[in-house]
C-alpha positions in Angstrom: 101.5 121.2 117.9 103.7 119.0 115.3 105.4 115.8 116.3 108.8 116.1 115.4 109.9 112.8 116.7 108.1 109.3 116.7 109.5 105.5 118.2 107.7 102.6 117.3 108.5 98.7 117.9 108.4 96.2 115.3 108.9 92.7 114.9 110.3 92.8 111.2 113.0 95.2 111.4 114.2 94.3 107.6 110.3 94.8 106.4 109.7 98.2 107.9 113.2 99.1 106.4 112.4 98.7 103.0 109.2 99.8 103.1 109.9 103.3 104.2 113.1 103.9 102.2 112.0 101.8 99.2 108.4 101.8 98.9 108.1 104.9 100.1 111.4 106.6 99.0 112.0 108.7 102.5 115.3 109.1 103.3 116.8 106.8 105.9 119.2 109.3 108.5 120.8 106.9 110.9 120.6 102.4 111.2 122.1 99.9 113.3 121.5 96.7 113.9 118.4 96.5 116.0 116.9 100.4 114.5 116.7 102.9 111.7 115.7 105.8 111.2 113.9 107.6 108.3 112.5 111.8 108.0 108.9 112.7 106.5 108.3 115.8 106.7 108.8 117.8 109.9 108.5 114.6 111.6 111.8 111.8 112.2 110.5 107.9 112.5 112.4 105.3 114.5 111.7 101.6 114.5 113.1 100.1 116.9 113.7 96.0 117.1 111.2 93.7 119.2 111.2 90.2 119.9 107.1 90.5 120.1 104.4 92.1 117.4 103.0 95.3 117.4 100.1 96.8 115.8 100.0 100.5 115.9 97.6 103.0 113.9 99.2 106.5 113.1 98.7 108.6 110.0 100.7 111.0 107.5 99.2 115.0 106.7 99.4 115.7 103.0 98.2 118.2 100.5 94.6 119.2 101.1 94.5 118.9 96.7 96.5 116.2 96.7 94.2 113.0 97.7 93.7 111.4 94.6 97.5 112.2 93.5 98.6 110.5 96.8 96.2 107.9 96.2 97.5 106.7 92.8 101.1 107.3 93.9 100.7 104.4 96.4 99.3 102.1 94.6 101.6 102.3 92.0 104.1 100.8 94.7 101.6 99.3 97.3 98.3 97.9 98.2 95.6 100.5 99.5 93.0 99.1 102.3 89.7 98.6 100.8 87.2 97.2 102.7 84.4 95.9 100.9 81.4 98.1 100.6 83.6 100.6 101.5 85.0 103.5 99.2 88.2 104.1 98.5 88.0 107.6 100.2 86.6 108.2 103.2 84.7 111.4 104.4 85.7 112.8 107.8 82.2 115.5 107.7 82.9 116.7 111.0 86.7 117.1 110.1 86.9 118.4 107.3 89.4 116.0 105.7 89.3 112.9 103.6 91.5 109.9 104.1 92.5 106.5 102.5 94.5 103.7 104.6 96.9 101.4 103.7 99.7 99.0 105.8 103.1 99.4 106.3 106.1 96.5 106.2 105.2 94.8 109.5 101.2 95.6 109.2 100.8 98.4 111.3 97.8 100.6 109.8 98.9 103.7 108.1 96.8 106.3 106.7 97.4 109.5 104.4 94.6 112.8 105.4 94.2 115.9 103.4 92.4 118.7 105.9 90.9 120.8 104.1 90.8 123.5 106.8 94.4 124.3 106.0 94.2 125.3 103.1 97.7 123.6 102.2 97.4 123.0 98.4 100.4 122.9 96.1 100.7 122.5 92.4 103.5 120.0 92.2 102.9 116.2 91.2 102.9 114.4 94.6 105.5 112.4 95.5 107.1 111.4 99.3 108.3 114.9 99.3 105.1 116.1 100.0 104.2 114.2 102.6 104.2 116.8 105.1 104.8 114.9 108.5 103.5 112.4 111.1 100.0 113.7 112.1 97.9 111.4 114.6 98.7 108.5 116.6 96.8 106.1 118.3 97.3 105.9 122.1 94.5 103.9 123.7 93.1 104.8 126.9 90.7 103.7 129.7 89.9 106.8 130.6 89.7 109.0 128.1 88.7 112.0 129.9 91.9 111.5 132.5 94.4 111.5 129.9 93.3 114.5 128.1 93.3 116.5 131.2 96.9 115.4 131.7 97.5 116.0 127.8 96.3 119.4 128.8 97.7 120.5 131.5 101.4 119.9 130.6 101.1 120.8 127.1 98.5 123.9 126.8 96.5 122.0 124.6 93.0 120.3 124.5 90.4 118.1 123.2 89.8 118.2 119.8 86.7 116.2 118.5 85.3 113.0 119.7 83.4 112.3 123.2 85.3 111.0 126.2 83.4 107.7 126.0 84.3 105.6 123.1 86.6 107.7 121.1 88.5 110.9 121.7 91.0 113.4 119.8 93.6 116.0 121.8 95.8 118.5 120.1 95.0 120.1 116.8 94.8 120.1 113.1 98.7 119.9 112.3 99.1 117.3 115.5 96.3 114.6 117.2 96.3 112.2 119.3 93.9 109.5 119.3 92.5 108.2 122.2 90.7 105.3 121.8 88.8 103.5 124.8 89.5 99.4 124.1 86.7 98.6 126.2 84.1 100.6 124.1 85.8 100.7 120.7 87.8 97.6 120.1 88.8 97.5 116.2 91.0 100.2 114.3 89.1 101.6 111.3 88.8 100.3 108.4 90.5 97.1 109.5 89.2 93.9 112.1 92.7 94.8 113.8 92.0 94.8 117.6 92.7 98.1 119.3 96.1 97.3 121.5 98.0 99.3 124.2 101.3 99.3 122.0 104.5 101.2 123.4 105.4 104.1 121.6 108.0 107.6 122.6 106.6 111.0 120.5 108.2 114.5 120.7 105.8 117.0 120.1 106.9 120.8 119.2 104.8 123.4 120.2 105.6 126.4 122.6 108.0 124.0 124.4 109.1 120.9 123.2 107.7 117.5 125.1 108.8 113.9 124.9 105.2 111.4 125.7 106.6 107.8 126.7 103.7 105.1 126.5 103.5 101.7 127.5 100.3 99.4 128.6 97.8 102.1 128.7 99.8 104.7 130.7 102.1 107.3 129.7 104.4 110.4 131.1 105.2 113.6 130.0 108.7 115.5 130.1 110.2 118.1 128.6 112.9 117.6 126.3 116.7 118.5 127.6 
């Protein structure tokens, strides 16, 4: 499945603004006064203004070639997250995949994967053009067994990789969500950032088309009109 459409909440409006359509370079579709919204990819972002903080954790599918490029192409314009002890690239063995992480305009945790499974290479010089679309989100759970039977039911879909204990994955290589239990797992990787039930909307394309609406540890599933 892909996720065509994604809604976040953010505190700093102005921040997450420039960061996507400046830092970045993605073009910006539609704004108001409390929202924008920017394309990457297959996928459309929306920020949406809040009066509190969010911290979410979602990631960006690139180039399976193209870590390094992507690498050197954000730190030309922005910090990467380096933990210490901690390289710059980090192995994903069961996954296939190599990521680096790095924070967007309000904080949230944003991270760039190349899977190598899908054989995606292409020979230009990387830029935000090839970022190819939104492709995990976090969406913490208390029961992470519950929500992927529900993720399952409605969409035709299933568990990815994980355990249904401390940390799960549903969907597949070109769309996953992460399903994180708080109570057993209660940072976001590489960061100290405490794990939080943030509200989020996602359209995800597959077959059909479905919108997920999450707030406090819950969420629903329709189909788009």
């Amino acid at each position: 499945m892909k996720f065509s459409k994604l809604t976040l909440y953010t505190h700093e409006l102005q921040a997450e603004k420039e960061f996507y359509t400046q830092t970045l370079g993605l073009n910006l579709l539609q704004e108001s006064l409390d929202s924008f919204t920017v394309q990457t990819g297959w996928t459309k972002i929306t920020f949406k203004a809040s009066d509190s903080t969010h911290l979410y954790h979602y990631c960006f599918l690139i180039p399976s070639n193209k870590l390094e490029e992507a690498m050197d192409w954000i730190s030309s314009r922005h910090q990467i997250l380096q933990p210490e002890g901690l390289p710059k690239f980090h192995h994903f063995e069961n996954w296939n995949a190599h990521a680096f992480y790095f924070r967007d305009g309000s904080g949230n945790i944003v991270e760039f994967i190349a899977r190598h499974d899908l054989q995606n290479q292409v020979e230009t010089p990387f830029d935000q053009n090839q970022i190819l679309g939104l492709n995990e989100i976090g969406m913490p759970v208390d029961d992470i067994e519950l929500a992927n039977e529900r993720l399952g039911n409605t969409l035709n879909t299933s568990f990815w990789k994980g355990d249904l204990h401390r940390f799960g994955t549903h969907g597949d290589q070109d769309g996953i969500i992460l399903l994180p239990n708080p109570k057993n797992k209660s940072e976001w990787f590489p960061t100290m950032e405490e794990i939080k039930k943030e509200p989020f909307d996602l359209e995800m394309s597959g077959n059909e088309t479905h919108i997920l609406r999450y707030k406090a540890g819950d969420f629903t599933l329709d189909k788009a009109l």
